[in-house]
C-alpha positions in Angstrom: 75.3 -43.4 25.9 75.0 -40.2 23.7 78.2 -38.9 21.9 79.0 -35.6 23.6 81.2 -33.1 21.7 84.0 -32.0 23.2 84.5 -28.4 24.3 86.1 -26.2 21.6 86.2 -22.4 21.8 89.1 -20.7 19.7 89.2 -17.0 18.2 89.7 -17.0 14.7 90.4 -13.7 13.7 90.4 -10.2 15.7 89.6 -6.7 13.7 88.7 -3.1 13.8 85.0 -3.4 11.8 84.3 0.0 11.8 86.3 4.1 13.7 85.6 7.3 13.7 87.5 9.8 15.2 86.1 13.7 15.0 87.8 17.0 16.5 84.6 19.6 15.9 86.1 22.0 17.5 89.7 22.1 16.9 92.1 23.9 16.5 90.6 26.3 19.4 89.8 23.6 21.5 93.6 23.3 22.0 93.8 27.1 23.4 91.2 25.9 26.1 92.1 25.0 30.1 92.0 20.8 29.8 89.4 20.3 32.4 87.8 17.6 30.1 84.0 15.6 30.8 84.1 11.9 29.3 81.3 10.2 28.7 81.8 6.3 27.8 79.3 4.0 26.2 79.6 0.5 25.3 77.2 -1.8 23.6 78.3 -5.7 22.0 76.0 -7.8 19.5 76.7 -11.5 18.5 75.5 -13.1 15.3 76.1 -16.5 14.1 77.7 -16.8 11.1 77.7 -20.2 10.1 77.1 -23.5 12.6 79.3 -22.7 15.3 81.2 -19.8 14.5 79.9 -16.3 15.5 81.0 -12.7 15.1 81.1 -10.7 18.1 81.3 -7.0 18.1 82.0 -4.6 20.7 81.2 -0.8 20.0 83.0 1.5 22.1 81.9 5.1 22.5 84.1 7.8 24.4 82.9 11.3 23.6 85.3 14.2 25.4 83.7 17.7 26.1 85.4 20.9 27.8 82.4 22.6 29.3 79.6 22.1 26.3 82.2 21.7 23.5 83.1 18.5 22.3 86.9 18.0 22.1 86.9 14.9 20.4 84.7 11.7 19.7 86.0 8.6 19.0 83.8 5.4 18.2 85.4 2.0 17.8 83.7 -1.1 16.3 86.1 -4.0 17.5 85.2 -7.6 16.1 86.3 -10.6 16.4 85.1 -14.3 14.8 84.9 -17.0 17.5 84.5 -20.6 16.8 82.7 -22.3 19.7 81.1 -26.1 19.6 80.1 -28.4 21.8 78.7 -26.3 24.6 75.0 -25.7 26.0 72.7 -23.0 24.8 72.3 -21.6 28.0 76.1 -21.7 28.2 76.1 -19.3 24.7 74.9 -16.7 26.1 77.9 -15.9 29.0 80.3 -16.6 26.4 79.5 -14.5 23.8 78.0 -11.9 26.2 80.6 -11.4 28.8 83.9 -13.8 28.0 83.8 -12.2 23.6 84.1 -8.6 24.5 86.3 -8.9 27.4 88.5 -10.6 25.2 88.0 -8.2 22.4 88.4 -5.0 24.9 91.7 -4.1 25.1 92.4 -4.2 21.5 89.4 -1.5 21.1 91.0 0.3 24.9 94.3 0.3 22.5 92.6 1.9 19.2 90.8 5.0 21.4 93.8 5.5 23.1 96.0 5.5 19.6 93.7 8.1 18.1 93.0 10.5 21.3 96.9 10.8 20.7 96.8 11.2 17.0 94.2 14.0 16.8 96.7 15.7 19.5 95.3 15.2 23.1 96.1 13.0 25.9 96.2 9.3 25.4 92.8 8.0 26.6 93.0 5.3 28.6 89.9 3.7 29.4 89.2 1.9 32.7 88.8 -1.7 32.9 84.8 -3.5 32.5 83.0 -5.8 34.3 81.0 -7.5 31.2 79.5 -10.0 33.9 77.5 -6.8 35.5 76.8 -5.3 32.3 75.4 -9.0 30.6 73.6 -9.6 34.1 72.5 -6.3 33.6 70.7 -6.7 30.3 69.5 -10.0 30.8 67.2 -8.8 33.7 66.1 -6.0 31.7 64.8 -8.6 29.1 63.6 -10.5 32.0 61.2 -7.3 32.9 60.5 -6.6 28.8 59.2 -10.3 28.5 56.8 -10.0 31.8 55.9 -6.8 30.8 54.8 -8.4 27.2 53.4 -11.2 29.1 51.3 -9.2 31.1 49.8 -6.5 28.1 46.4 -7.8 26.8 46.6 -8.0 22.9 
């Protein structure tokens, strides 16, 4: 019988890699009707950084506008290092895809909304993710690159 290795996930450390926070067009922008446009834009990536233990980091994007002027930008960069042994590969991929950034997401929902107030607007509050539709999402978008590739004559 093969020696299986316990399950062991833990997060080892939680941080802010990388903000930005910009108000182009203030201090007019606060003599404007607040009728605001918000885009958001998320993105993660997952590296391994030594056996095991893996940096995740999800990128939050929230850019404001009032008509074609942008109130503010804010872009967050919230890491975190995971340790994780003992599971499959194909059992990788959901954690550090879906399970990383919606454990890292609140702490990034908490910086935008920290520094929408700072630069003197309205606390941003972001609405909750599904990162099971978004991972599901980009996986069969891979799916489609790789039988596109597999299709192309060289």
């Amino acid at each position: 019988m093969a020696d299986q290795v316990e399950k062991q996930f833990a997060i080892q450390k939680v941080y802010v890699k990388d903000v930005s926070f910009e108000t182009p067009n203030s201090p007019e922008i606060f003599t404007q009707k607040w009728e605001p446009n918000v885009e958001f834009n998320l993105s993660s990536n997952a590296q391994e950084l030594q056996e095991g233990v893996y940096e995740v980091v999800l990128t939050v994007t929230v850019t404001v506008k009032l008509e074609e002027k942008t109130a503010y930008l804010v872009e967050v960069a919230q890491a975190g290092i995971f340790a994780a042994q003992g599971f499959e590969q194909e059992e990788m991929g959901p954690l550090l895809g879906i399970y990383c950034p919606n454990t890292l997401f609140p702490y990034a929902r908490e910086v935008v909304s920290d520094l929408s107030l700072k630069g003197g607007f309205m606390p941003m509050v972001l609405p909750p993710v599904n990162f099971e539709a978004i991972y599901a999402q980009k996986m069969q978008q891979q799916a489609q690159q790789q039988e596109g590739a597999a299709g192309k004559p060289n």
